[in-house]
DRENZABA-952505 format. One record per residue (C-alpha): residue number from 1; residue in one letter; x, y, z. Coordinates in Angstrom, 1 decimal. Layout:
% residues N
(NUM; "A"; (X; Y; Z))
...
END
This chain:
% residues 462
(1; "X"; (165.7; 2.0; 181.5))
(2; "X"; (165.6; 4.0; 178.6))
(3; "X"; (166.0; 1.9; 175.0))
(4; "X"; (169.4; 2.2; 173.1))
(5; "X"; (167.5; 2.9; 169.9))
(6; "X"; (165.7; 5.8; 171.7))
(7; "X"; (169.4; 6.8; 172.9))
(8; "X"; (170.3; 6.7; 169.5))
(9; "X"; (167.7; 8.7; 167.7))
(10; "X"; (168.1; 11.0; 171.2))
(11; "X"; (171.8; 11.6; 169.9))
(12; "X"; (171.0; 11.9; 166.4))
(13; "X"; (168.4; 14.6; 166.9))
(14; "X"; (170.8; 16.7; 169.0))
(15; "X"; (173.7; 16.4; 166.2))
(16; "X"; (171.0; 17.8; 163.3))
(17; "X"; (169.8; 20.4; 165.7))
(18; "X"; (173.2; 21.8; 166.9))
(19; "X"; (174.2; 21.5; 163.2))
(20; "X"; (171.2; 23.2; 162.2))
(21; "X"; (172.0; 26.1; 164.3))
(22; "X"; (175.3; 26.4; 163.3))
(23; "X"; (174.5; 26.4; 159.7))
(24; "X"; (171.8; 29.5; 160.5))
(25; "X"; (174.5; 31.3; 163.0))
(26; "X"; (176.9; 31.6; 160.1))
(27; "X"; (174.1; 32.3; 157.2))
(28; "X"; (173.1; 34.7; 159.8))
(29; "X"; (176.9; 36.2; 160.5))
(30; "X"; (177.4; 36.0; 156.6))
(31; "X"; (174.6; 38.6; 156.2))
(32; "X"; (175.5; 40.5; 158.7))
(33; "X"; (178.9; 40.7; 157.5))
(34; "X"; (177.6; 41.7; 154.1))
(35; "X"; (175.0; 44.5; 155.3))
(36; "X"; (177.7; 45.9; 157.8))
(37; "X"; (181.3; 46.0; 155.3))
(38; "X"; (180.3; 49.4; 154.3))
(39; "X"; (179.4; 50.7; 157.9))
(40; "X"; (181.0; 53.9; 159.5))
(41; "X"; (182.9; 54.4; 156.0))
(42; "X"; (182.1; 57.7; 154.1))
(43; "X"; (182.7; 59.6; 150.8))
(44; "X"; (183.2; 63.3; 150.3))
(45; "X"; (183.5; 64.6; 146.9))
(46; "X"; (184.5; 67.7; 146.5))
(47; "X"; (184.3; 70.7; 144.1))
(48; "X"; (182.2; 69.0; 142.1))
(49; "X"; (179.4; 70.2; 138.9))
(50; "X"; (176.3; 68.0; 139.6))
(51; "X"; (173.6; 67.0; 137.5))
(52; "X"; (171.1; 66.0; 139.4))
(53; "X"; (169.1; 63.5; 137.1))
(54; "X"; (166.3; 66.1; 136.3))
(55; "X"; (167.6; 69.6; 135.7))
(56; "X"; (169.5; 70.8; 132.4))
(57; "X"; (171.4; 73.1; 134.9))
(58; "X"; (174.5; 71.9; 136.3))
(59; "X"; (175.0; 73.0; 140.3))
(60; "X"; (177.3; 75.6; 141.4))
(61; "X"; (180.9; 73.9; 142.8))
(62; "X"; (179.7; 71.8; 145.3))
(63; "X"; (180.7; 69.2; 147.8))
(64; "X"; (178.8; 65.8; 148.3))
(65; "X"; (178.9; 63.6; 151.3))
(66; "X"; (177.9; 59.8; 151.2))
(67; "X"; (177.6; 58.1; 154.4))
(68; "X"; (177.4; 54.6; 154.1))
(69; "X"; (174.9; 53.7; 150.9))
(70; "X"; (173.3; 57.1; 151.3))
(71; "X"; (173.9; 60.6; 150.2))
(72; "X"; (174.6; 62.2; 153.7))
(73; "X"; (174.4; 66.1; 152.2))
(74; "X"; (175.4; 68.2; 149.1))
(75; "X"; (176.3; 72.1; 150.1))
(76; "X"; (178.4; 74.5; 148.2))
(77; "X"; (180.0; 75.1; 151.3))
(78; "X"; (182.3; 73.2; 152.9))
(79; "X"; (181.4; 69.7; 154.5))
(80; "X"; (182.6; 68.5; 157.6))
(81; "X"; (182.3; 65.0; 157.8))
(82; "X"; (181.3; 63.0; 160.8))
(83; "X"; (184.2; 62.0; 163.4))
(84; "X"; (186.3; 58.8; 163.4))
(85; "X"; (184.3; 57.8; 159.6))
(86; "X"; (186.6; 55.4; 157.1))
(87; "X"; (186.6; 58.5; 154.9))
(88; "X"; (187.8; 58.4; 151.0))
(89; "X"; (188.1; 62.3; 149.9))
(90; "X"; (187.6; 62.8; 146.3))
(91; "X"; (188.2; 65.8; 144.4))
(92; "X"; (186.5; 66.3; 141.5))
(93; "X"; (188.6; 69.3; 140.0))
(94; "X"; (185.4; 70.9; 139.0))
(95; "X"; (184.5; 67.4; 137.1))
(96; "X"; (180.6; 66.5; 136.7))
(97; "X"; (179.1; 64.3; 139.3))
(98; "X"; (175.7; 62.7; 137.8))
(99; "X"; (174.0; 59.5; 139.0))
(100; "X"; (174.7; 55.7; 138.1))
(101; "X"; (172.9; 54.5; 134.9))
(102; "X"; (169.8; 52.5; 134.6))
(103; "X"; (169.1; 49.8; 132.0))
(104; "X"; (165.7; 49.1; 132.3))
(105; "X"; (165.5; 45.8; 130.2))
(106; "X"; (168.4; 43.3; 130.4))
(107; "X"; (169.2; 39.7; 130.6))
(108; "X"; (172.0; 39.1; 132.5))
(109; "X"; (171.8; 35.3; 132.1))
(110; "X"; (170.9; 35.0; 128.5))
(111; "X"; (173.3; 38.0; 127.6))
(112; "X"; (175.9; 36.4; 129.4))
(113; "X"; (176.2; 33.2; 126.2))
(114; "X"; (175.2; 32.2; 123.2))
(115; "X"; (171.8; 30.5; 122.2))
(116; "X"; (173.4; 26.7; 121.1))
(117; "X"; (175.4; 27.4; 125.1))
(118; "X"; (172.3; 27.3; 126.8))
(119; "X"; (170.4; 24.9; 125.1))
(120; "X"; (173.2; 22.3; 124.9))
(121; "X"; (172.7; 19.7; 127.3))
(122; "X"; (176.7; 19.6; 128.5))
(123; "X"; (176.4; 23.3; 129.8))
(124; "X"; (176.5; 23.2; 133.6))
(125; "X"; (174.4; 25.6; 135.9))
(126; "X"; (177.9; 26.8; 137.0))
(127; "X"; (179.1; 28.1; 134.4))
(128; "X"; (176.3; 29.9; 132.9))
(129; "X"; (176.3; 31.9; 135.9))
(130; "X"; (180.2; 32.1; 135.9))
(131; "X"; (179.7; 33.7; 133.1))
(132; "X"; (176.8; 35.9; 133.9))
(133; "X"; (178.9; 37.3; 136.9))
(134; "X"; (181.8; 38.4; 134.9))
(135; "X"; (179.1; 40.4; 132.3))
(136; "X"; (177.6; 41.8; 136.0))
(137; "X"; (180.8; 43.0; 137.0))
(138; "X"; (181.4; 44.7; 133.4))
(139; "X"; (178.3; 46.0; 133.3))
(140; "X"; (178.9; 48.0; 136.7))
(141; "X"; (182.2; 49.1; 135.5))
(142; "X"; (180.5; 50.7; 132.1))
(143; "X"; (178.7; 52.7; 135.0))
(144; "X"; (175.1; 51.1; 135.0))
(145; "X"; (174.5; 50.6; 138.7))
(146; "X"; (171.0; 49.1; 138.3))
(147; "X"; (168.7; 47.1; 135.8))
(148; "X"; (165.6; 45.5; 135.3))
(149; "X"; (166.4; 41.8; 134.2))
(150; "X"; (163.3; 40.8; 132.1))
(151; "X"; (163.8; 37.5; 131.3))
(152; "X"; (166.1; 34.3; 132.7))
(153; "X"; (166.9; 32.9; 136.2))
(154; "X"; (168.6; 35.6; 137.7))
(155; "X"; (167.7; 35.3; 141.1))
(156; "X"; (171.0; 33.7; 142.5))
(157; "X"; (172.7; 36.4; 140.8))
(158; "X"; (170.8; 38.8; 142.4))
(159; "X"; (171.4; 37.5; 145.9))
(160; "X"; (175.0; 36.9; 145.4))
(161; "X"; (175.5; 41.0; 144.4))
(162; "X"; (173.3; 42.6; 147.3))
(163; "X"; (175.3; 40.4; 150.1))
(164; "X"; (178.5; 41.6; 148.3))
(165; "X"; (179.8; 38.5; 146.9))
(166; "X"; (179.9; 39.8; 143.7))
(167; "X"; (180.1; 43.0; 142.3))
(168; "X"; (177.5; 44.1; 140.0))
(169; "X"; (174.4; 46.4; 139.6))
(170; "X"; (171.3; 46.5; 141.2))
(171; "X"; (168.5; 44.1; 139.8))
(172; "X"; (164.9; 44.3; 139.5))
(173; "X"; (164.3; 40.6; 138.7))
(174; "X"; (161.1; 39.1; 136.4))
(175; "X"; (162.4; 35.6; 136.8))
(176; "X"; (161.1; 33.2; 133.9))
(177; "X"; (159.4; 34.7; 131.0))
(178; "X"; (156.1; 33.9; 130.4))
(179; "X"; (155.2; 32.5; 127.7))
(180; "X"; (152.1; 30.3; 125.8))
(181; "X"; (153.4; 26.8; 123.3))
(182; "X"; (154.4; 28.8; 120.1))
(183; "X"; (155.3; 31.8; 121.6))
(184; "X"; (158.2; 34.5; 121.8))
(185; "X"; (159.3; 32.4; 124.9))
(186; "X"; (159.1; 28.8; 123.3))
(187; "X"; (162.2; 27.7; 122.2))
(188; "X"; (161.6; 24.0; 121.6))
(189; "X"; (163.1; 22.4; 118.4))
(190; "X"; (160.4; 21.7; 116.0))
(191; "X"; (160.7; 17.7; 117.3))
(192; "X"; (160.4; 18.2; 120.9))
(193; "X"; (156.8; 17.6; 121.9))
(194; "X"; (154.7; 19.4; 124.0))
(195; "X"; (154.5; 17.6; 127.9))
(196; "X"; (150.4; 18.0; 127.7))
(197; "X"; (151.1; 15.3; 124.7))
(198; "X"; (153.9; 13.4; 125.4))
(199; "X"; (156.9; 15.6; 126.0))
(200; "X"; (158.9; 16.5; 128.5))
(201; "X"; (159.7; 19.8; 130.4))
(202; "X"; (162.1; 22.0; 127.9))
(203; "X"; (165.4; 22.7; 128.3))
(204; "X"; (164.4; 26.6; 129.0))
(205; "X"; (162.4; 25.9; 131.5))
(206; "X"; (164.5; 23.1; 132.8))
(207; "X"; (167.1; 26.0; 133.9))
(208; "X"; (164.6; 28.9; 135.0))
(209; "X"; (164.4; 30.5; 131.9))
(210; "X"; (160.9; 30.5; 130.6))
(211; "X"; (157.2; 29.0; 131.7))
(212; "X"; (155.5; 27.8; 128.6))
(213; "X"; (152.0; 27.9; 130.0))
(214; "X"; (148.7; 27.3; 128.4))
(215; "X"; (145.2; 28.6; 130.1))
(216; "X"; (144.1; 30.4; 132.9))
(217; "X"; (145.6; 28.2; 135.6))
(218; "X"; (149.0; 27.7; 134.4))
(219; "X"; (149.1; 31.5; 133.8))
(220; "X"; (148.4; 32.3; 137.1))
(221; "X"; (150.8; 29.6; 138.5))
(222; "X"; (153.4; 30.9; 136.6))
(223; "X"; (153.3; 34.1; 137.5))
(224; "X"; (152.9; 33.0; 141.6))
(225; "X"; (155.9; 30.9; 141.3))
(226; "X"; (157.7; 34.4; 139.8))
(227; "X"; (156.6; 36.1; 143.1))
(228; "X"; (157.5; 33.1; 144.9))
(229; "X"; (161.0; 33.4; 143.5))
(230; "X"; (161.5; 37.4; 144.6))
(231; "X"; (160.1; 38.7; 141.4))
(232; "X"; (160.2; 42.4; 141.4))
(233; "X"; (157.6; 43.0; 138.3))
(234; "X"; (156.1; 40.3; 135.8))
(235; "X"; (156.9; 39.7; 132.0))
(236; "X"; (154.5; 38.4; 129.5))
(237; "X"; (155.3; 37.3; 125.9))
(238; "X"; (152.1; 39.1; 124.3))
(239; "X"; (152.9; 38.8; 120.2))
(240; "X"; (155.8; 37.6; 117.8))
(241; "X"; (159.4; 37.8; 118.6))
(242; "X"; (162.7; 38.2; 116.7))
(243; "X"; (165.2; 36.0; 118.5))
(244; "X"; (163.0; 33.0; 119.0))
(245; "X"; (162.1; 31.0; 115.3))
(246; "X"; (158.7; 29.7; 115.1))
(247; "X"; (156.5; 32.6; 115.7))
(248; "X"; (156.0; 35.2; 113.3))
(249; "X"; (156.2; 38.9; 114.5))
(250; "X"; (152.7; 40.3; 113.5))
(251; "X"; (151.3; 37.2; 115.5))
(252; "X"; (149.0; 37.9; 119.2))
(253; "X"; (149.9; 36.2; 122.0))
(254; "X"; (147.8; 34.9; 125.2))
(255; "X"; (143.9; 35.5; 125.0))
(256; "X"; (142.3; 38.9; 127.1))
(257; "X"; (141.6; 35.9; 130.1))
(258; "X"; (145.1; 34.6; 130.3))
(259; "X"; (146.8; 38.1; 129.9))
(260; "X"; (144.1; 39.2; 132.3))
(261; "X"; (145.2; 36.4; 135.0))
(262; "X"; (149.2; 37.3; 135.0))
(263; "X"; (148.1; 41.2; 135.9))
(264; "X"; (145.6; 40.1; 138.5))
(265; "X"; (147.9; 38.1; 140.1))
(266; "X"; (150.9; 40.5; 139.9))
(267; "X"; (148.6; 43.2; 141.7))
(268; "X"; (147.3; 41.2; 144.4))
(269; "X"; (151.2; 41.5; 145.4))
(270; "X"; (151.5; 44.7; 144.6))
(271; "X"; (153.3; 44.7; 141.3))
(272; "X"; (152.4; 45.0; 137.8))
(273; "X"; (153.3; 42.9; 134.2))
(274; "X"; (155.4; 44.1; 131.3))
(275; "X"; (154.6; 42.8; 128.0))
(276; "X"; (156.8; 42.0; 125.1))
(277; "X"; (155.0; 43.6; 122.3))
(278; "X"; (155.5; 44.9; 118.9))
(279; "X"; (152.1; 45.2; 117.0))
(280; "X"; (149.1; 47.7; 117.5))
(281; "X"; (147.3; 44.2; 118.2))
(282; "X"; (148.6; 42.7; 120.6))
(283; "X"; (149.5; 45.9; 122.6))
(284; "X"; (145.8; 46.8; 122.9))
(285; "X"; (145.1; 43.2; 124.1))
(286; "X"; (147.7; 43.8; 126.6))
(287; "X"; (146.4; 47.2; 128.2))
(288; "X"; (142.8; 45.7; 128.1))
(289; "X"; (144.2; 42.7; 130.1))
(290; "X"; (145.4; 46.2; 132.4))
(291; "X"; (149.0; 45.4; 131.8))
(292; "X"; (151.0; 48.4; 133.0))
(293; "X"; (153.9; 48.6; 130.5))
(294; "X"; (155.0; 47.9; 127.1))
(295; "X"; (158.4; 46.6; 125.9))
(296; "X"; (159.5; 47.4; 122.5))
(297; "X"; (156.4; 48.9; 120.3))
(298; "X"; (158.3; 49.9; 117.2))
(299; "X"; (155.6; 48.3; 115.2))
(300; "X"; (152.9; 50.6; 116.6))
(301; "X"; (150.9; 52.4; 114.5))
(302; "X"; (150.1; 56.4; 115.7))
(303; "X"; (146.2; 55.8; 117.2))
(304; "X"; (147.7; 53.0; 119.4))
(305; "X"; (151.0; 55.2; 120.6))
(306; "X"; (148.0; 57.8; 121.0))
(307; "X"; (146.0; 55.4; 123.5))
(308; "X"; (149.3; 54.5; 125.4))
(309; "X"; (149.6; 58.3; 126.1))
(310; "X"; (145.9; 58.5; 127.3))
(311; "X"; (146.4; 55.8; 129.9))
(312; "X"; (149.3; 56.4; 131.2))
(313; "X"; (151.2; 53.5; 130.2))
(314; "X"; (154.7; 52.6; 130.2))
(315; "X"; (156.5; 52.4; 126.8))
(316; "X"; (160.4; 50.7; 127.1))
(317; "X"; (162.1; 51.3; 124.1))
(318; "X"; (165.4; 50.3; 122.7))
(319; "X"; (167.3; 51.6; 119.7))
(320; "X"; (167.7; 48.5; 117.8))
(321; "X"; (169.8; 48.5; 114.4))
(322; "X"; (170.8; 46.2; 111.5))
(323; "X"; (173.7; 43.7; 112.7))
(324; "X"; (174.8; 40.5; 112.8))
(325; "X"; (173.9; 37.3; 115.0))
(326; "X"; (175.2; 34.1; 114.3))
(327; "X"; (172.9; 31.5; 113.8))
(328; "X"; (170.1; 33.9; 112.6))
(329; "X"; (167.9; 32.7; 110.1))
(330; "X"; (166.8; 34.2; 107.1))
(331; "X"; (163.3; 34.9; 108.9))
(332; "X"; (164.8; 36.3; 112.0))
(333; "X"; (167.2; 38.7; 109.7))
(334; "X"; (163.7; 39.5; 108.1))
(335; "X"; (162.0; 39.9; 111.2))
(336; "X"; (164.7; 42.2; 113.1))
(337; "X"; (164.8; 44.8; 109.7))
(338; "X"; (160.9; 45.2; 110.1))
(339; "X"; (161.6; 45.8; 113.7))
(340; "X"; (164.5; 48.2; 113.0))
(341; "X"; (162.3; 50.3; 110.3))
(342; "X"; (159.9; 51.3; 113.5))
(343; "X"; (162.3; 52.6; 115.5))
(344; "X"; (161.9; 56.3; 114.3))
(345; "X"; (158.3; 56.1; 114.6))
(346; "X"; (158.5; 54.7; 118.0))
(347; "X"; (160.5; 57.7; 119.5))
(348; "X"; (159.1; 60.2; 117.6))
(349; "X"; (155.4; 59.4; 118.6))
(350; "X"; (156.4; 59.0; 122.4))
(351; "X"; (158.0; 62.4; 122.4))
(352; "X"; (155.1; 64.2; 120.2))
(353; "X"; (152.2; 62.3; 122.5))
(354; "X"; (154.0; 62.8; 125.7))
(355; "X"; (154.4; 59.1; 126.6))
(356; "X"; (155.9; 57.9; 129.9))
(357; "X"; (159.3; 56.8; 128.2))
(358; "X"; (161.8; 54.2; 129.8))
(359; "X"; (165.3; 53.0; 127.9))
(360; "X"; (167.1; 49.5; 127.5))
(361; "X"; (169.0; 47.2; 125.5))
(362; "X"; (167.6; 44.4; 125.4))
(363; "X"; (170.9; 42.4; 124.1))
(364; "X"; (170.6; 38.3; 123.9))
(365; "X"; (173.2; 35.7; 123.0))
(366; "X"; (176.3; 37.8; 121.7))
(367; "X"; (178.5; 38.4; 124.8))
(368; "X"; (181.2; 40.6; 122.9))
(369; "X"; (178.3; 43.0; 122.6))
(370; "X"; (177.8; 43.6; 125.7))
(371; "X"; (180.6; 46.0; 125.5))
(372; "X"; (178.4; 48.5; 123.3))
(373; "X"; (176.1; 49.4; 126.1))
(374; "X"; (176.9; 52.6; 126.4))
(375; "X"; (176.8; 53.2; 122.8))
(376; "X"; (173.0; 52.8; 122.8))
(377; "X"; (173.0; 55.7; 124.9))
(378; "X"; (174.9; 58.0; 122.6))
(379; "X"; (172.4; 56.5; 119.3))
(380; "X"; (169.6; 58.2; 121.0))
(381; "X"; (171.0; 61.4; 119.9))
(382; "X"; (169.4; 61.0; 116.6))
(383; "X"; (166.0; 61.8; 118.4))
(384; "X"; (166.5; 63.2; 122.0))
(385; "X"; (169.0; 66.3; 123.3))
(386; "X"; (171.8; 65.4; 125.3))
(387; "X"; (169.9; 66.1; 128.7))
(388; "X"; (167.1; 64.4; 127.4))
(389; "X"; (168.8; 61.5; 126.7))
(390; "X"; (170.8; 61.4; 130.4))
(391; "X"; (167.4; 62.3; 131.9))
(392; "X"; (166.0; 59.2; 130.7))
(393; "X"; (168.6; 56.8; 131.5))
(394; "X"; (168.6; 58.1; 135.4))
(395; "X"; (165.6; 59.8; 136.9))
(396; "X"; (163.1; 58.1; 133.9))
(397; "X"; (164.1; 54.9; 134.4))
(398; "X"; (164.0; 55.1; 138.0))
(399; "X"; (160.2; 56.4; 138.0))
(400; "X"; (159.3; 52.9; 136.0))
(401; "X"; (160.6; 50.7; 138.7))
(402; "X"; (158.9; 52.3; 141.2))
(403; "X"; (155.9; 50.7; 139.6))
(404; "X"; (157.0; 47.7; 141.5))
(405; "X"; (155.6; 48.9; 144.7))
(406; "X"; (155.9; 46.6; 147.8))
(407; "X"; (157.7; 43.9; 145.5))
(408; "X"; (160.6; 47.0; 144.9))
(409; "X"; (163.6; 45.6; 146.4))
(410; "X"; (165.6; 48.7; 147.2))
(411; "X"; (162.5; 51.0; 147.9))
(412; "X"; (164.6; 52.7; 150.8))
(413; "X"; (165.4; 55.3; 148.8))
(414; "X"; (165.9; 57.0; 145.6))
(415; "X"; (167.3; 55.9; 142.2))
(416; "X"; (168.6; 58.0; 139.9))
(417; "X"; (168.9; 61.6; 141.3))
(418; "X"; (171.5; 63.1; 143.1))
(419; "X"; (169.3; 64.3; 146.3))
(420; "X"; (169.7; 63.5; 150.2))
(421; "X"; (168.6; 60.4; 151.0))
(422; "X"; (169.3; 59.0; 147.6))
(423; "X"; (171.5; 55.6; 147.3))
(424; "X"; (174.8; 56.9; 147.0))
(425; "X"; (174.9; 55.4; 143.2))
(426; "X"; (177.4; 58.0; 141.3))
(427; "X"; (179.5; 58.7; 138.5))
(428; "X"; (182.1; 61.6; 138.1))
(429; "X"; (182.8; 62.1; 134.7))
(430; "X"; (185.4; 64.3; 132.2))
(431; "X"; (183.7; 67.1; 130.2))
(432; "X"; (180.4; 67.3; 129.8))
(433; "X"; (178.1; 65.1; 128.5))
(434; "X"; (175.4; 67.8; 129.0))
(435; "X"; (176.9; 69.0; 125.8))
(436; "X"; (178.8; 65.8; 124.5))
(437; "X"; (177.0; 63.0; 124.6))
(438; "X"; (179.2; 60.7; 122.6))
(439; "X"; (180.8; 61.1; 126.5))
(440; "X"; (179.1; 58.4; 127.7))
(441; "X"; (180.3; 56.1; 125.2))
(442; "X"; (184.0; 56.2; 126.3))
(443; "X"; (183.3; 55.2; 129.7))
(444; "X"; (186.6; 53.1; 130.1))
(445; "X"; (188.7; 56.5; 129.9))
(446; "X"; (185.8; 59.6; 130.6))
(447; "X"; (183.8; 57.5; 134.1))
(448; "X"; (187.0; 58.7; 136.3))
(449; "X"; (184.8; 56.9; 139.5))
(450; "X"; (181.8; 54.8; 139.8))
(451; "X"; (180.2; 54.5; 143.1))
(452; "X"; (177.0; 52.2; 144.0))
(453; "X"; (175.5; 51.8; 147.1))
(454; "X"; (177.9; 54.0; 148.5))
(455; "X"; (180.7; 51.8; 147.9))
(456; "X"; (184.0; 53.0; 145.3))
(457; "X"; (184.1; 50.1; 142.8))
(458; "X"; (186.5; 52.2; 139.9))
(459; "X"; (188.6; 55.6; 141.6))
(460; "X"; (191.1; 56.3; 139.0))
(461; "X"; (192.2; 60.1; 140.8))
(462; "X"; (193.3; 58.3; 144.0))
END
């Protein structure tokens, strides 16, 4: 006779198992239901000037057809679209079709509230990232479809967008910054100890935002737990930083073993690391470490930009200017002019030497400024044409996060072209920002539709 506790545990073990797979049947279903919402549906826009990402010619009228997340075929002839599709017609009046925009360094989490709203013990997890999916919503709507988030625990974010929970753009995740004790990622108060001596794990890395690692080993576990996460590329903190307090910019960060152990981790899976980096110094630690890309660099001097060129690496610029930040200090105000002075320099040097050139924002802790995204785009006028400038916010941007490789999270096709087999990620705009580019700056009234991944998330001609 068989024992009542064996009965019991028999009963038990059946409940957790038929709960089990009833929990993974709807996960499953959930998917599913996400990959499959934009099945059999299509998009033909028609009559329609295309920039294509690369040339400073527009097209001939033409006709585009998007089949699910792709672009299905573009003919200056007429389209017949496929039988019993969910089709939307557009027509674009002769209007200019060009593709979605790419910010290549974002934080959708830190950009998303202010400094004292993270660090304060009383915020909850749920409303940080409340918060973080309104600014991903209004960040597709200002027509960037995809960005590189280099910085802050953006991975449930991420998720939440690609099953189409949320709306939002596409994300090339770093996960926590790394960052040595004293570094641009350290953002301890001055009386919170170290935990090698004492102290206990900091709020920033409490919440995802930022390893603060020390040595060879915790380097390399940093950077594993990254991949581990769904990291799509690596970021290092490499010299001194503006937003954070207690490290001066002209400081080097990590030693040539440490910064050598986050790149030789990153490639075993295929990927590469992106340093934050201002000075000639720590920039040449970084690409002797063989670190693949550069953030920032306005401090560079000309022999360094020259060495950059020479070995083909990445430089990701921003066009930062003189404003306001509440709770700067007087050394962070000092700190962002010197960085401000070197934007000229940077530009002018990457365009003179030829340097592979990417474009972001880089915006942290003011939320209302979120809103002038697209204005950074219409600054770079001072130094690039209007096709240079669109060229580099689509099919330039897009060629850096190929770097990602095998870690690239929507390497099924292209970014940042209009071509066939491209992700359907499109703007049609009024006039011309070909010749205009202060265009893309009023993107409330000139972005008439904003597609991504094939599906309509603004239409105002219907």
């Amino acid at each position: 006779m068989r024992s009542p506790y064996k009965i019991i545990i028999g009963l038990l073990l059946t409940v957790v198992l038929a709960f089990t797979a009833q929990q993974t049947l709807a996960q499953s279903q959930s998917t599913i239901m996400a990959q499959n919402s934009g099945q059999n549906s299509s998009i033909l826009f028609e009559n329609v000037r295309i920039f294509n990402g690369q040339s400073e010619q527009l097209s001939a009228p033409s006709n585009v057809l998007v089949i699910d997340n792709k672009i299905q075929e573009i003919n200056t002839n007429r389209i017949n679209p496929p039988s019993g599709a969910n089709l939307t017609r557009i027509n674009g009046n002769g209007r200019i079709l060009m593709p979605g925009l790419i910010d290549n360094h974002v934080h959708l989490i830190f950009t998303s509230s202010t400094l004292p709203e993270l660090l304060s013990p009383n915020v909850t997890e749920e409303t940080i990232f409340a918060r973080a999916e309104v600014q991903a919503e209004e960040m597709l709507l200002r027509g960037f479809t995809t960005v590189r988030d280099l910085g802050g625990p953006v991975f449930p974010l991420k998720r939440k967008i690609d099953q189409g929970q949320v709306p939002g753009p596409r994300i090339y995740p770093s996960g926590a910054m790394i960052s040595q004790t004293s570094g641009h990622g350290d953002f301890r108060t001055l009386n919170e100890r170290s935990r090698r001596f004492g102290g206990t794990i900091s709020r920033g890395e409490e919440m995802g935002a930022t390893f603060i690692a020390d040595g060879r080993d915790d380097v390399l576990t940093a950077t594993r737990e990254n991949l581990r996460q769904g990291a799509s590329q690596i970021k290092v903190m490499a010299g001194g930083g503006v937003s954070s307090i207690y490290d001066p910019i002209d400081v080097t960060q990590y030693t040539l073993d440490e910064m050598k152990a986050a790149v030789e981790a990153a490639a075993d899976w295929g990927t590469y690391v992106t340093v934050h980096a201002y000075t000639p110094r720590a920039v040449r630690r970084a690409i002797e470490a063989g670190v693949k890309c550069i953030e920032h660099g306005q401090l560079l001097d000309e022999d360094t930009m020259k060495i950059l060129a020479e070995k083909d690496i990445w430089l990701s610029a921003q066009v930062f200017e003189e404003r306001e930040t509440p709770g700067f200090t007087e050394e962070q105000k000092a700190k962002r002019t010197l960085v401000v002075q070197g934007v000229t320099n940077a530009f002018n040097w990457a365009k003179k030497y030829n340097i592979k050139l990417a474009w972001g924002t880089d915006y942290l802790f003011v939320p209302e400024r979120n809103q002038r995204q697209n204005q950074d785009i219409v600054n770079l006028t001072e130094w690039f044409t209007p096709f240079e400038a669109l060229k580099l916010i689509t099919h330039d941007n897009a060629q850096l996060l190929k770097l990602s490789g095998e870690r690239n999270p929507y390497k099924e096709g292209a970014l940042g072209v209009i071509e066939k087999d491209a992700y359907a990620d499109l703007i049609l705009v009024d006039g011309n920002p070909l010749e205009d580019l202060s265009i893309m700056g009023d993107y409330a009234n000139k972005f008439r539709v904003i597609v991504k991944d094939g599906k309509i998330y603004k239409n105002t001609l219907s």
